[in-house]
Each structure stands twice: as structure tokens, then as C-alpha cells.
C-alpha positions as CSV (number, residue, x, y, z in Angstrom):
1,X,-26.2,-6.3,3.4
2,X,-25.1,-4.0,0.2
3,X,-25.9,-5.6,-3.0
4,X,-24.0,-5.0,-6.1
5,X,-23.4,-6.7,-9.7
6,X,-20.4,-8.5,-10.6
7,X,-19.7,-8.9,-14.4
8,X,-17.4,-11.5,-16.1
9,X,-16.5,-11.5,-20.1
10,X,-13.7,-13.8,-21.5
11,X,-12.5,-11.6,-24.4
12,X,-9.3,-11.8,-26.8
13,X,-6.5,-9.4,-27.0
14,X,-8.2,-7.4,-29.2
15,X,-11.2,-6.7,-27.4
16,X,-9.6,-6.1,-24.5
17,X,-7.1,-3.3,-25.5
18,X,-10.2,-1.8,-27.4
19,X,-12.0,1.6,-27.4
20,X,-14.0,-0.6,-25.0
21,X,-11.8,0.3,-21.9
22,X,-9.6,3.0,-20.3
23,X,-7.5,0.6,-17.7
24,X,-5.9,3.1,-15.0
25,X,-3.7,1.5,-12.0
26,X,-4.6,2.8,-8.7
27,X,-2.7,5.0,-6.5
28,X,-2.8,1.9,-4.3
29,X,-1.3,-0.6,-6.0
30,X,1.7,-2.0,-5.6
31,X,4.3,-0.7,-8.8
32,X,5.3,-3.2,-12.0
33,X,7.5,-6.2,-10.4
34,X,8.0,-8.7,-12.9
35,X,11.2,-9.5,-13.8
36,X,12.7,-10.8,-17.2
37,X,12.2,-14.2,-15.9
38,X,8.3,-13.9,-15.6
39,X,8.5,-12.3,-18.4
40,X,10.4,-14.6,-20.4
41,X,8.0,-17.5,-19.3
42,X,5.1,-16.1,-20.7
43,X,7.0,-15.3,-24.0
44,X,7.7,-19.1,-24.0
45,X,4.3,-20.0,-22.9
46,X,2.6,-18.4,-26.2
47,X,5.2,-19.5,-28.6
48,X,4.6,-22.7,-27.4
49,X,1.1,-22.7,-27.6
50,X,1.4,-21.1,-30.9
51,X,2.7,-24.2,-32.1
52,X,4.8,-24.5,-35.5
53,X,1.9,-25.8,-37.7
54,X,0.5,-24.0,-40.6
55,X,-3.1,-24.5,-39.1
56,X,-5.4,-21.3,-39.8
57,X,-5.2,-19.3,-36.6
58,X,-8.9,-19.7,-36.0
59,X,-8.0,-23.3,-35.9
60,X,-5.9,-23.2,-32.9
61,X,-6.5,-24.3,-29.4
62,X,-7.2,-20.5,-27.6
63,X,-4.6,-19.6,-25.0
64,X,-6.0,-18.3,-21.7
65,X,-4.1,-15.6,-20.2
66,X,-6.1,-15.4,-16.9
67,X,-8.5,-13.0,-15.0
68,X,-8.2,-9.6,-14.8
69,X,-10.1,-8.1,-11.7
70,X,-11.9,-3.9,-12.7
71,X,-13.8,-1.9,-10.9
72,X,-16.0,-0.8,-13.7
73,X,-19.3,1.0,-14.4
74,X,-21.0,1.7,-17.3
75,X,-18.4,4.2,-18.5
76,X,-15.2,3.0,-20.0
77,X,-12.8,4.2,-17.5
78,X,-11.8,0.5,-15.6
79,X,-9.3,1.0,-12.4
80,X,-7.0,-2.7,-12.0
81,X,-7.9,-4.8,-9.2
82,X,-5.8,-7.7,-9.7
83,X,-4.3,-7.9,-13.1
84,X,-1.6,-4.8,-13.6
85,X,1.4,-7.3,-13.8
86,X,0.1,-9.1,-16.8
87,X,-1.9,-6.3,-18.3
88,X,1.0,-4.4,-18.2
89,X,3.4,-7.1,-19.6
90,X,1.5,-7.8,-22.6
91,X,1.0,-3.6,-23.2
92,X,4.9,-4.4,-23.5
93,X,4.5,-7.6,-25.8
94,X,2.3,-5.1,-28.5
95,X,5.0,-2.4,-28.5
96,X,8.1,-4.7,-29.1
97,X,5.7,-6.7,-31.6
98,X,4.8,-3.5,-33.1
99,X,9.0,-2.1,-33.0
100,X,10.0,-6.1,-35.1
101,X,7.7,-5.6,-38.1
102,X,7.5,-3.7,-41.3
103,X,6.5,-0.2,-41.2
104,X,3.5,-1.3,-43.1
105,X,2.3,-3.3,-40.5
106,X,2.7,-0.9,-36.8
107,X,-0.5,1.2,-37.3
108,X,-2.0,-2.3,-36.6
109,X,-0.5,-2.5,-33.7
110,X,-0.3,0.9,-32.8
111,X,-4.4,0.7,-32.1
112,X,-3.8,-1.6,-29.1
113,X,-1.8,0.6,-27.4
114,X,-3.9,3.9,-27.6
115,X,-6.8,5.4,-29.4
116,X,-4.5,8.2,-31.9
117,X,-5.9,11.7,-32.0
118,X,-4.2,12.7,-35.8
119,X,-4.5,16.5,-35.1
120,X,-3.3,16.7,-31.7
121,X,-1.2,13.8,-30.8
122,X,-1.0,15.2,-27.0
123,X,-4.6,13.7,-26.5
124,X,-4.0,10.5,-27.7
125,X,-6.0,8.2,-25.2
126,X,-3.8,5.2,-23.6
127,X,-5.3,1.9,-23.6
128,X,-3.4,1.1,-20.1
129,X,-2.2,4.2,-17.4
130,X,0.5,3.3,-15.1
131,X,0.7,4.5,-11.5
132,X,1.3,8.1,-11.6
133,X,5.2,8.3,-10.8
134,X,5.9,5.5,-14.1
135,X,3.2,7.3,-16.7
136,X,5.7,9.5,-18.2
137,X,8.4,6.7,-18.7
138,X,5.7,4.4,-19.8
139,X,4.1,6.6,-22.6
140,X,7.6,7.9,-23.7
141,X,9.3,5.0,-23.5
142,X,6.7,1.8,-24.6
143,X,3.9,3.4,-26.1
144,X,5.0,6.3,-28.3
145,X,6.1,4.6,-31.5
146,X,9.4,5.6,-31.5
147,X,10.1,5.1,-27.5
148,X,12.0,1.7,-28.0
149,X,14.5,3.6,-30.4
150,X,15.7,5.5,-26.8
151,X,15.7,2.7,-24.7
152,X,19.4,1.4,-24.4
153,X,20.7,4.7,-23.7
154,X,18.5,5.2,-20.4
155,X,20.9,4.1,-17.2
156,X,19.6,1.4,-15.2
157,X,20.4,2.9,-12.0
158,X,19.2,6.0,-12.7
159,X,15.9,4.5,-12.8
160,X,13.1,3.1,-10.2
161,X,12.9,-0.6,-10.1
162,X,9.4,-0.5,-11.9
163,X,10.8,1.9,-14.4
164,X,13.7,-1.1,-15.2
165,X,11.7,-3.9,-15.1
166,X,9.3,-2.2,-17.4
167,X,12.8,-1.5,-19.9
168,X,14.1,-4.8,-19.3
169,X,11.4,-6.9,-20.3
170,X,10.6,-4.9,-23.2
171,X,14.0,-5.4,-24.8
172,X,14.1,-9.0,-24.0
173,X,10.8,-9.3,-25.9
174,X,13.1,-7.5,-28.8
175,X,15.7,-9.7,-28.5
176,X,13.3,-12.8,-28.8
177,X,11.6,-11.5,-31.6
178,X,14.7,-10.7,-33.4
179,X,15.1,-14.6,-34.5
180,X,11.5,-14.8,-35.7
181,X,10.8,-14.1,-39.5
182,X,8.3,-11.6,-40.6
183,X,5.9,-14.4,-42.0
184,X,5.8,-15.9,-38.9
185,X,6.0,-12.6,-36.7
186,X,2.4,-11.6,-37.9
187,X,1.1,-15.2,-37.8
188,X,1.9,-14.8,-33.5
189,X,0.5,-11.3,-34.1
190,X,-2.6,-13.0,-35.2
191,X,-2.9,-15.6,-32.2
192,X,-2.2,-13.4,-29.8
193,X,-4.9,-10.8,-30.7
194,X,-7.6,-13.0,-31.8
195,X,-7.0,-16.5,-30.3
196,X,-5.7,-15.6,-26.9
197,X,-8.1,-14.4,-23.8
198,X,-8.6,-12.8,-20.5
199,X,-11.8,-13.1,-18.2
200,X,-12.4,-9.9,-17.0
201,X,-14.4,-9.6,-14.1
202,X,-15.8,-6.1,-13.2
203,X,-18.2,-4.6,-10.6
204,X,-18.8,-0.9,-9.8
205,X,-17.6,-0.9,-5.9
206,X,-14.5,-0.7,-4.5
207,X,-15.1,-3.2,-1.9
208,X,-16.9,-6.0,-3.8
209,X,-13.9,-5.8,-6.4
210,X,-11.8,-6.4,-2.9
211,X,-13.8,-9.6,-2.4
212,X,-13.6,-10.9,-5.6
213,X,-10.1,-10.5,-5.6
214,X,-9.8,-12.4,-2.1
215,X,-11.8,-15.3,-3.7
216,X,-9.8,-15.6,-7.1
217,X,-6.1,-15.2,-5.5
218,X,-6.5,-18.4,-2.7
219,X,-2.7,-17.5,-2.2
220,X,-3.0,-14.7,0.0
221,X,-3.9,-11.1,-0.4
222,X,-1.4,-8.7,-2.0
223,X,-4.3,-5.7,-1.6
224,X,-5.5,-4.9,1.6
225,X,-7.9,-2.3,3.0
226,X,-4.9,-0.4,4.1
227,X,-3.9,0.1,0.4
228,X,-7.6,0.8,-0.7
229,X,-8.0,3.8,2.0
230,X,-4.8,4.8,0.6
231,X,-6.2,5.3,-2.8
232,X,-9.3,7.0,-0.9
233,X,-7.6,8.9,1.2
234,X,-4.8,10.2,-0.7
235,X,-6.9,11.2,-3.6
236,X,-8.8,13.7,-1.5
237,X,-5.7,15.5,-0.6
238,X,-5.0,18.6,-3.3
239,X,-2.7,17.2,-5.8
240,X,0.3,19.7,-4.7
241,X,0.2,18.0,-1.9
242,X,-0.4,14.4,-2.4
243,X,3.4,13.3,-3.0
244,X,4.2,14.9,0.6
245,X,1.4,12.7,2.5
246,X,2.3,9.8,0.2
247,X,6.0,9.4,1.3
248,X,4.6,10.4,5.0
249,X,1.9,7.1,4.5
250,X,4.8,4.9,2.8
251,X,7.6,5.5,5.2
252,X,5.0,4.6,7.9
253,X,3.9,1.2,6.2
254,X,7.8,0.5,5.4
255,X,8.8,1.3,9.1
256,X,6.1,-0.7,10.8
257,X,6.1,-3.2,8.2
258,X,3.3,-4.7,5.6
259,X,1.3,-6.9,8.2
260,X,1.8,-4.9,11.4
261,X,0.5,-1.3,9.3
262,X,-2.3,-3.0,8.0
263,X,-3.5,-4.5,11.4
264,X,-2.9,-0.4,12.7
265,X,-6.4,-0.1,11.1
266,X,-8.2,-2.4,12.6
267,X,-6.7,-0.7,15.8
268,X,-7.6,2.3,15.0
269,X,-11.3,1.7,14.3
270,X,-11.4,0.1,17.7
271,X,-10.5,3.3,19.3
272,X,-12.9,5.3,17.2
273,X,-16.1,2.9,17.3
274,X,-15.4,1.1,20.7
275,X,-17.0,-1.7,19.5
276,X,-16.6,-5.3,18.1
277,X,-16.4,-5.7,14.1
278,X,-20.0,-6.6,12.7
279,X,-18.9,-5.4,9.1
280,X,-16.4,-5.1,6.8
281,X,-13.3,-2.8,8.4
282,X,-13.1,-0.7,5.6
283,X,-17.0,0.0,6.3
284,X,-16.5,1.1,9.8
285,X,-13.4,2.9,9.4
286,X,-14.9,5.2,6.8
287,X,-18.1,5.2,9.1
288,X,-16.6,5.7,12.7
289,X,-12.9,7.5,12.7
290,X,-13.4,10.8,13.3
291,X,-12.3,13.1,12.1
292,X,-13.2,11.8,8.9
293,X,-10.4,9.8,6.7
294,X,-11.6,10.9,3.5
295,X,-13.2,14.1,4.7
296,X,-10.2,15.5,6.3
297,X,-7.5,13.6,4.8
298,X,-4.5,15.3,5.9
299,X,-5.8,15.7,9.4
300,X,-6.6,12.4,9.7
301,X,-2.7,11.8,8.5
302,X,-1.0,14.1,10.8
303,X,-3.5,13.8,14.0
304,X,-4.1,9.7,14.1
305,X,-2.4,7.7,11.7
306,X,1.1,8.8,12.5
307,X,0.9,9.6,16.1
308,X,-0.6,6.0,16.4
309,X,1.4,4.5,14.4
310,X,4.6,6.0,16.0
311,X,3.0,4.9,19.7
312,X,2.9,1.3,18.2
313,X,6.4,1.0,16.7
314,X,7.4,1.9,20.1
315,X,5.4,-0.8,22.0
316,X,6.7,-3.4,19.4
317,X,10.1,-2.7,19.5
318,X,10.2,-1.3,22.9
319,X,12.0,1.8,22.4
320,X,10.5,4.3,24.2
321,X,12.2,7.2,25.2
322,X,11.1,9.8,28.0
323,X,12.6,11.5,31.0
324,X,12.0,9.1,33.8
325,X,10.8,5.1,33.7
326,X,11.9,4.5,30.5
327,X,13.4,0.8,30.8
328,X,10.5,0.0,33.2
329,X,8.1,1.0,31.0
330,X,10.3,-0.7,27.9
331,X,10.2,-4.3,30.0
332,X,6.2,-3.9,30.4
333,X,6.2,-3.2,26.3
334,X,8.2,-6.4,26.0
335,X,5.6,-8.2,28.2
336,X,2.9,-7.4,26.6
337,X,4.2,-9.2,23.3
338,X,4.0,-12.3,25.2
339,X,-0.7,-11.7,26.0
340,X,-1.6,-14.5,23.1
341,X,-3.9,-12.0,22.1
342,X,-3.7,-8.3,20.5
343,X,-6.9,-6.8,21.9
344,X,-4.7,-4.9,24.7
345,X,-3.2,-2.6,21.8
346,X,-6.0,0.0,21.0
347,X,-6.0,1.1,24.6
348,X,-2.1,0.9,25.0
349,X,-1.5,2.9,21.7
350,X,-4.3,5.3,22.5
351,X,-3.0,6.0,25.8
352,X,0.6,6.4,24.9
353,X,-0.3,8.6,22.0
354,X,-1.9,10.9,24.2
355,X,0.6,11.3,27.4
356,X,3.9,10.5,25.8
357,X,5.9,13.3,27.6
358,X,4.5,11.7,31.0
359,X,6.3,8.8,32.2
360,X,4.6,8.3,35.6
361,X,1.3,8.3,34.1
362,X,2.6,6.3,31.6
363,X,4.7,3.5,34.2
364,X,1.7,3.5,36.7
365,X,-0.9,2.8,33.4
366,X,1.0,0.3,31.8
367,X,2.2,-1.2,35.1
368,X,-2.1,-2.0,35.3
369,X,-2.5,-2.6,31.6
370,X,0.2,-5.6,32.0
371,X,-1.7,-7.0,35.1
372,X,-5.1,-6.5,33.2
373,X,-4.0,-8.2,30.1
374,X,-1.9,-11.0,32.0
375,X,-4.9,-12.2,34.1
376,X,-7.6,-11.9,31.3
377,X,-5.3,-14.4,30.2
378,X,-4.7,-16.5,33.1
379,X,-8.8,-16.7,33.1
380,X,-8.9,-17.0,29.7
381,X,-11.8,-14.4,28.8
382,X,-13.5,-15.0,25.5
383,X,-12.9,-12.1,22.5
384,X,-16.1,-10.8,23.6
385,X,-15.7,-10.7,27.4
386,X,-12.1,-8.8,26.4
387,X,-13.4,-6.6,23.9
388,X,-16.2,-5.2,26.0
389,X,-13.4,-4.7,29.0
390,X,-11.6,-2.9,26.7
391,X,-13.8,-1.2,25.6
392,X,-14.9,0.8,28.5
393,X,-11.3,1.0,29.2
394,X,-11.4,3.0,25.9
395,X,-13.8,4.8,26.8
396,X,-12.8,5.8,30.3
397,X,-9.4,6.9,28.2
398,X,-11.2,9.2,26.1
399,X,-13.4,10.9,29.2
400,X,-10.0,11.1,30.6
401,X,-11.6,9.3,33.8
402,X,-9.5,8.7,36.5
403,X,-8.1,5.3,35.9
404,X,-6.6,4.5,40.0
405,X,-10.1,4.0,41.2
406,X,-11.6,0.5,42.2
407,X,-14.3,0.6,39.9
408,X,-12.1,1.5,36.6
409,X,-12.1,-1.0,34.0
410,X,-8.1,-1.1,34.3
411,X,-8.2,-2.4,37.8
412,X,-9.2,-5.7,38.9
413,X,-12.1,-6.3,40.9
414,X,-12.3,-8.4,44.1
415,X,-14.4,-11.4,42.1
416,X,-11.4,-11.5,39.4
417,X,-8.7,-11.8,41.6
418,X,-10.2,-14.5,43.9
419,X,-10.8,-16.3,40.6
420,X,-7.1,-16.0,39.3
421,X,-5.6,-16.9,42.7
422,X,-7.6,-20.2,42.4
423,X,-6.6,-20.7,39.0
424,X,-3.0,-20.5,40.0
425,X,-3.2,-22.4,42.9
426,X,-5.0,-25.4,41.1
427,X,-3.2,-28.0,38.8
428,X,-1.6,-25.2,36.4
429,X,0.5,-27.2,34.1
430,X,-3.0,-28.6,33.0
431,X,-3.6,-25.3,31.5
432,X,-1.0,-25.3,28.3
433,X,-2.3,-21.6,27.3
434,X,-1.1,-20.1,30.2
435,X,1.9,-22.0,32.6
436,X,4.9,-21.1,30.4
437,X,3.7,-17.2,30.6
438,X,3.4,-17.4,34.1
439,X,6.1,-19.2,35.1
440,X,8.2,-17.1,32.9
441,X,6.5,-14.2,34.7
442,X,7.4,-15.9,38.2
443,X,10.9,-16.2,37.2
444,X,11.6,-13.1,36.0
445,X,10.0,-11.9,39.1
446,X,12.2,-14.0,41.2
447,X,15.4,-12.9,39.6
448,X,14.6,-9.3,39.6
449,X,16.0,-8.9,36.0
450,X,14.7,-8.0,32.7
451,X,12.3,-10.3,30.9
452,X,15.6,-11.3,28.3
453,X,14.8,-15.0,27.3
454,X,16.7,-16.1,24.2
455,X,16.7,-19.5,24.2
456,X,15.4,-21.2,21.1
457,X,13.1,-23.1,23.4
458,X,11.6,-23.1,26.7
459,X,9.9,-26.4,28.2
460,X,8.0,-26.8,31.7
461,X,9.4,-29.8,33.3
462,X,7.7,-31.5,36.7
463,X,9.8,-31.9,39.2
464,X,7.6,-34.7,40.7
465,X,7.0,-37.1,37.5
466,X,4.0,-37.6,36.0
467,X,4.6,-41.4,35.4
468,X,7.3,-42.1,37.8
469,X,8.6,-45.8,37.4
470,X,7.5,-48.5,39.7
471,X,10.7,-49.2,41.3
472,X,11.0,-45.3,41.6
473,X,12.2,-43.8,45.0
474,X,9.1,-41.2,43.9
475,X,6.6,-44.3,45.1
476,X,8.0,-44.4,48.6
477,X,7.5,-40.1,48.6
478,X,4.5,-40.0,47.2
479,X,3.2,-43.8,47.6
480,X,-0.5,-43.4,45.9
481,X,-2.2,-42.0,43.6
482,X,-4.2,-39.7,45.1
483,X,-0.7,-38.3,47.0
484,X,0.6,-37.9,43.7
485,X,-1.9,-36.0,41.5
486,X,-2.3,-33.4,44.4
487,X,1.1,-32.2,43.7
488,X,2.1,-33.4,40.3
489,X,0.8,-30.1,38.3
490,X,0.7,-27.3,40.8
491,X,2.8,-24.6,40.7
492,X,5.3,-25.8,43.5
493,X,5.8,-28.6,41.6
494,X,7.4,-27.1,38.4
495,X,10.1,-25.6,36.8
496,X,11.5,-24.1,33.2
497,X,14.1,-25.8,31.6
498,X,16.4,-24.5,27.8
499,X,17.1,-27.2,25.1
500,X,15.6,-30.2,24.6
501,X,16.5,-31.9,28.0
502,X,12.7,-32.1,29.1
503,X,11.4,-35.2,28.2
504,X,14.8,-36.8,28.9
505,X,14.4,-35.7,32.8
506,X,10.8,-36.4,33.3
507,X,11.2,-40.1,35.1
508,X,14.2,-40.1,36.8
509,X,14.7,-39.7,40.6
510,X,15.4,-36.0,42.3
511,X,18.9,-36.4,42.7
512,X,19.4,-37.1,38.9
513,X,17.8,-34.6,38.0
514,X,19.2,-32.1,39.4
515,X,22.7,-33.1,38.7
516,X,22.1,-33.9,35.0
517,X,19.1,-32.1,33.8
518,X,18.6,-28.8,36.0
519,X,22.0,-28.2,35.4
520,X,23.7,-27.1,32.3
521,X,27.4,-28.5,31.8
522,X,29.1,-25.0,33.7
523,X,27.1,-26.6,36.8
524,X,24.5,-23.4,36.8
525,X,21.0,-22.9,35.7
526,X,19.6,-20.9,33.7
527,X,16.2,-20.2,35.5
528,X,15.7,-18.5,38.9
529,X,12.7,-21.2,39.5
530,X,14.9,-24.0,39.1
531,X,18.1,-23.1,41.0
532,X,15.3,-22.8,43.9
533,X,14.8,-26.9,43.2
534,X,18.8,-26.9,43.2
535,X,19.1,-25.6,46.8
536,X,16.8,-28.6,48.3
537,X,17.9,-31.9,49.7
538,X,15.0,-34.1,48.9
539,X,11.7,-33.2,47.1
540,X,8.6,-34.2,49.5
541,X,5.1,-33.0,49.7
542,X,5.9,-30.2,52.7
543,X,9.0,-29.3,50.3
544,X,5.7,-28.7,47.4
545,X,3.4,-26.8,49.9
546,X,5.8,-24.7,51.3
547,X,7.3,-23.7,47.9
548,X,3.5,-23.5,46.5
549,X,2.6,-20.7,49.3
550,X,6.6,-19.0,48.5
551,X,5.6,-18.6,44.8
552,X,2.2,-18.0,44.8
553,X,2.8,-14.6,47.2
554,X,5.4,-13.9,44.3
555,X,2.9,-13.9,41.7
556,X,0.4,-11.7,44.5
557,X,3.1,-9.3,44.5
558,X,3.4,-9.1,41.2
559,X,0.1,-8.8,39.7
560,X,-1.1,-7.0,42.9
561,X,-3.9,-9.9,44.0
């Protein structure tokens, strides 16, 4: 386990925009988002806590403005964790402060918002950095002393939305101030520098500040490790060519989406390593994707990240396009969604990465990728008894083994499929992980159509009650207990219903139900499985076994058992 040293200092303004630090925001992080309205509150929230009094500022209750999250060594440079939104907003509190008051009074202010170089102005040193696209607006426009002068004449839509928050909250600030008199302008100059704080918490590792940022923001993580390799990985790239593999990274995060490019990783470091996660992802990703992320940045851009990530877009949203198969192969893709589980995606984007221009090899693998992944789930394998099948499924993908034999890990093996046949034969409404998948499965299967659900909600009903009444026709069919339960929650037995007309149907005799509960109010059904029901005169336990053997040779068909 990696030890490191974690740091944490509750200073005042004016120790925190000191000669003390050098805050830079990573190439990672997300650009300035706060509005006028976040701004204003704060605003609000020191005036108020300011007070009207004529109390000596020393005197007054200090204001905490929250933590700020570094990753700091013993040098003064400090790269923002957690923090840039207020960091930054305040930067824009001390240059509108320092743009209301006498001329006597800016140098004051001037200090907290860079360390001045009186020969050579161009190497001035910044108390805060922006990200690299809003530096040059930021140091024109907020922290040269005469940047607020040019403000109104800048164009909002000419601008990025950092770039017009950053303007718009400044000259609200100006506006606010505006009211204020001098007197009492320098007495909020005062509190804020020397009576209000910030904890800063530093360490010297990138992924311990990631931690500590996890464990201070219990909301939910803005940063993840995608955006930290970013910063890594980027940043090796020469700088002529960083903004190219940056809009090539973000128009792969935007088109996959937040959640679903950040999970890519974890995916990728599967295919790499071929083994379960014992330590941070970051960690192994650095450690086992080959070639190198940071050592070969731009391959590692061109040659996995985005033929991956193109490979899972397409599984997702099922829009493959190739020469032969392609809705087939679509319809598996949209099958797949349903496995309750998203091991089965290192394998399926690693193989369609690799043979996308083959359609029969891709059909005839995903064809036994869907069976694979279906009855893992029907048995309901543990993470580690699916990760170690895929796994060597992984592996037999890289050695470019040939997957069609018996003893591949993509095909079933004799044991497996005895053991899912029971499963399905036994009482499989008992098993709530599984019986909607399948009989969804059956009746798509049945009606030889595309997998194209869209109701808001899908039930199971019995057709045979569970709790029939006691002066129920069901008692004379079925007229004890033991009749009953060896029927009730087989597969013969059930059927899938739309709306919310299952537990209305559960008790009442055949004939109702079929007229007023399999049925919608056009006199059809929506469900291959249940017209079948429709079709029969009475429901008796021959009707069950027969219609048990009908739909269990469906679902051998299907799944090839």
C-alpha cells in the first residue's frame, strides 16, 4: 500500500493568495461554471457576515469559505483539485474590489492577484492560472489593472461560456460595490482578507489528492480517473499537438457520454491486464495498457482509445454498419443491453475493434457471445466465476485462437448446459433475476421479430394463480397442493403482460383472464407467449406439460442447449 502525507492549513485570504502559492488548474478540469447567481450568493453571504457594526475587524466572527483540495510539494507551484470555482470567484472579488476604490488604495489589492515584476511587467507571476484556453482572457481581462476598463465592450457570444461567466460575475461584483461607500469598501476589504478562511488540504500525489477529494465531496465525483489520465496523458503529447488530441479525447467523452467514457477505462484495462481489479484503476491502467498511455500518448489515442471507443458507441446504440448481417448483428447488440451485468463488454469491444469489416465473423461471435452472457446469467455466475470466463475468452481473442471449438471459453460446455436446461425447467418465476429476460427472450423467439419492447412496463403474470380462491374453478383443476406448486412457476405456466393489469388478473378463473386481462381493448395481445394461452380452451396440467416441453425446445434452439 503507497504511503503518502496529506497536509491541511486553515489560512485567511491573505495567506492564501500569497507568495506562498502558485495555484494552476489542470488540463483536466472541468472550465469556470458559476453563474451570476452563485456568484451573487456568496457576495451576499460575506456582506452578511460582515455585519453593519463598527466592531474592529479582528473582533468579528471569521467567515469560512471552505476547502480547497492541492496537490502540492514542497515548492510553491499547487495544481487545484477541488476548489477552482471558488478560488477563481474570489480572484474575481479582489479585482472588482481593487477597480471600486481610490487609486491610493489598488496596489493593496493588486498583491493578491500577482507577485509585480516593476522592470519587466511580462513576468509578473499570477497568484491563480486558469486552464490554458481562458489564461489570456483571464490575465487581460481580471487581473491586469486596467482589464475591467475593457470589459463591456467584449461580445457575449463571441465568447466561451467560461470566458462569460468569468465577465459576468466580475461586473456584477462592480455593480454591487457601486452602492458601498469607500469607508465601508475597505472595512469588507479588511474582513475578507484577514477574517475570512480556506482549509487547504495538500498532498504531493495525484491519486491521494483523488481520494481526498472523494471523501470531502459525499455528493458525487465531478473528477474522475478519466479526467486525471487526461491531464497525464495529454501533457506528454508535444504542445503543437496537444489541442488536436484534446478535441480528438473531448468529442469522444461528449459522444459516448460522461459516465459511459469513464467506465471505457475500466474496460480497457480489462483487455490489457485480463485480470480482476486488486488496485486502484488508475494504478493498473498506467501499469498494464500497452502500449503505454503516458509513454506513447498519441498511439495510445489513435490505436485504443478511439477504436474502442468507437466499437462501444456502436454496441450501445446499435448502429453498426457493415456489408452483410448488419441488423442481425444490431438485435444481438440490443440484447446484450438487457445481461444485468457489464463484464461481457471488454471481450465484445475488443473483438469488434479488431474484425469490423468482417460481418460473418462478427454475426457467428456475437451470435456465441449473446448465448455466453445470457446463460451466465440464467446460472447466475458470481463476478469472479465471469471475470475469469472472460478472461480466457480475452485471451483466446488476443492469440487469435479459434473460437468454434468445444473447448473455447465462448462455447458452452456439456456440464453448463445440462445445468441451464434444469434451471429452466424448474420453478423459474422463483428466480426474479432472470424470468422476465428469458421470457422476453422466448417471445421474441416465438414471434421471429426484433427484440422492440417499448412498453413502460413489463410484468410476468401466472396463468395458474398462485393463491387461487377457494371457490375457484382452479381447485377442481388442480385440487391440492402438491398438484398446484408443480405447475404454478414453471415456464408453461407463465406469460408477459404491458400496463399494470398484473396483479388485477392474478386470481381470477381462465376464461376471465383471457377475455379481460390477456387482451388489450382492440381484442389482441401484445406478446407472442400469451396469444399461445389465448388459442386454448381450458388450462389443465397436460395443457402446462405439453406447453413446458413446446417452449423449452424454443429456448434449446435458441441458445443452442
Amino acid at each position: 500500500m503507497s504511503t503518502f502525507t496529506i497536509q491541511a492549513n486553515q489560512l485567511p485570504i491573505h495567506k492564501v493568495f500569497s507568495d506562498d502559492f502558485i495555484f494552476t488548474i489542470p488540463l483536466y478540469q472541468r472550465p469556470y461554471a458559476w453563474t451570476t447567481e452563485q456568484a451573487g450568493e456568496l457576495f451576499e453571504d460575506l456582506i452578511s457576515a460582515l455585519g453593519d457594526g463598527d466592531e474592529k475587524i479582528d473582533d468579528i466572527n471569521p467567515y469560512f469559505l471552505g476547502s480547497i483540495v492541492l496537490i502540492k510539494g514542497d515548492t510553491t507551484d499547487a495544481k487545484v483539485i477541488d476548489g477552482q470555482q471558488r478560488l477563481t470567484t474570489i480572484t474575481l472579488l479582489l479585482a472588482a474590489l481593487r477597480a471600486s476604490v481610490s487609486k491610493e488604495y489598488k496596489h493593496i489589492l493588486t498583491k493578491y492577484l500577482y507577485q509585480e515584476d516593476p522592470f519587466e511587467p511580462e513576468n509578473n507571476i499570477y497568484r491563480l492560472t486558469l486552464r490554458e484556453k481562458d489564461t489570456p482572457f483571464f490575465k487581460e481581462y481580471i487581473q491586469s489593472e486596467s482589464g475591467l476598463e475593457k470589459l463591456n465592450v467584449l461580445i457575449d457570444s463571441k465568447l466561451s461560456d467560461s470566458c462569460k461567466n468569468l465577465k459576468q460575475n466580475v461586473l456584477l461584483f462592480l455593480d454591487k460595490l457601486k452602492i458601498i461607500p469607500e469607508f465601508q469598501l475597505l472595512r469588507f476589504i479588511q474582513f475578507l482578507i484577514k477574517r475570512c478562511f480556506i482549509v487547504l488540504v495538500s498532498t504531493p500525489d495525484i491519486e491521494s489528492g483523488y481520494r481526498i477529494f472523494s471523501v470531502l465531496n459525499n455528493r458525487g465525483l465531478d473528477l474522475s480517473h478519466a479526467d486525471i489520465l487526461k491531464a497525464e496523458i495529454i501533457g506528454k503529447i508535444p504542445s503543437e499537438y496537444q489541442d488536436k488530441y484534446s478535441e480528438k479525447w473531448e468529442n469522444v467523452e461528449e459522444r459516448l457520454g460522461r459516465d459511459t467514457f469513464k467506465s471505457l477505462f475500466s474496460h480497457i484495462r480489462m483487455i490489457h491486464s485480463k485480470l480482476k481489479l486488486r488496485e486502484s484503476i488508475l494504478k493498473e491502467f498506467k501499469r498494464d495498457v500497452h502500449p503505454s498511455p503516458t509513454e506513447y500518448p498519441q498511439q495510445f489515442i489513435d490505436k485504443i482509445l478511439l477504436p474502442l471507443a468507437d466499437a462501444f458507441y456502436d454496441i450501445q446504440h446499435q448502429v453498426y454498419e457493415g456489408s452483410l448481417w448488419t441488423d442481425e448483428i444490431n438485435i444481438l447488440f440490443q440484447w446484450l443491453q438487457l445481461i444485468d451485468n457489464s463484464d461481457w463488454i471488454p471481450p465484445a469491444i475488443f473483438y469488434l475493434s479488431q474484425n469490423y469489416h468482417n460481418p460473418e465473423l462478427l454475426f457467428r461471435f456475437f451470435s456465441d457471445l449473446d448465448r455466453l452472457a445470457s446463460c451466465l446469467m440464467i446460472q447466475r455466475a458470481n463476478i469472479n466465476e465471469r471475470i475469469e470466463r472472460y478472461s480466457k475468452l480475452l485471451h483466446a481473442i488476443d492469440n487469435r485462437e479459434d473460437l468454434d471449438t468445444p473447448d473455447s471459453p465462448l462455447q458452452l460446455t456439456y456440464k453448463e448446459k445440462e445445468n441451464i436446461l434444469k434451471i429452466l425447467n424448474g420453478d423459474l418465476y422463483l428466480i426474479k433475476k432472470i424470468r422476465s429476460y428469458v421470457l422476453l427472450r422466448l417471445d421474441s423467439a416465438l414471434a421471429e421479430g426484433k427484440p422492440a419492447y417499448t412498453f413502460s412496463n413489463i410484468t410476468v403474470e401466472h396463468v395458474l394463480p398462485q393463491n387461487p380462491s377457494a371457490d375457484s374453478e382452479w381447485l377442481t383443476l388442480f385440487p391440492t397442493q402438491e398438484d398446484k406448486e408443480k405447475y404454478v412457476h414453471r415456464l408453461g405456466n407463465l406469460v408477459l403482460l404491458s400496463s399494470g393489469k398484473n396483479s388485477m388478473a392474478q386470481n381470477f378463473d381462465f376464461e376471465t383472464k383471457k377475455q379481460k386481462y390477456f387482451t388489450t381493448k382492440k381484442g389482441i395481445c401484445n406478446f407472442a407467449l400469451t396469444t399461445q394461452v389465448l388459442m386454448e380452451k381450458e388450462w389443465t396440467s397436460e395443457i402446462i406439460e405439453k406447453r413446458q416441453k413446446v417452449l423449452i425446445d424454443k429456448l434449446k434452439e435458441l441458445w443452442r442447449l
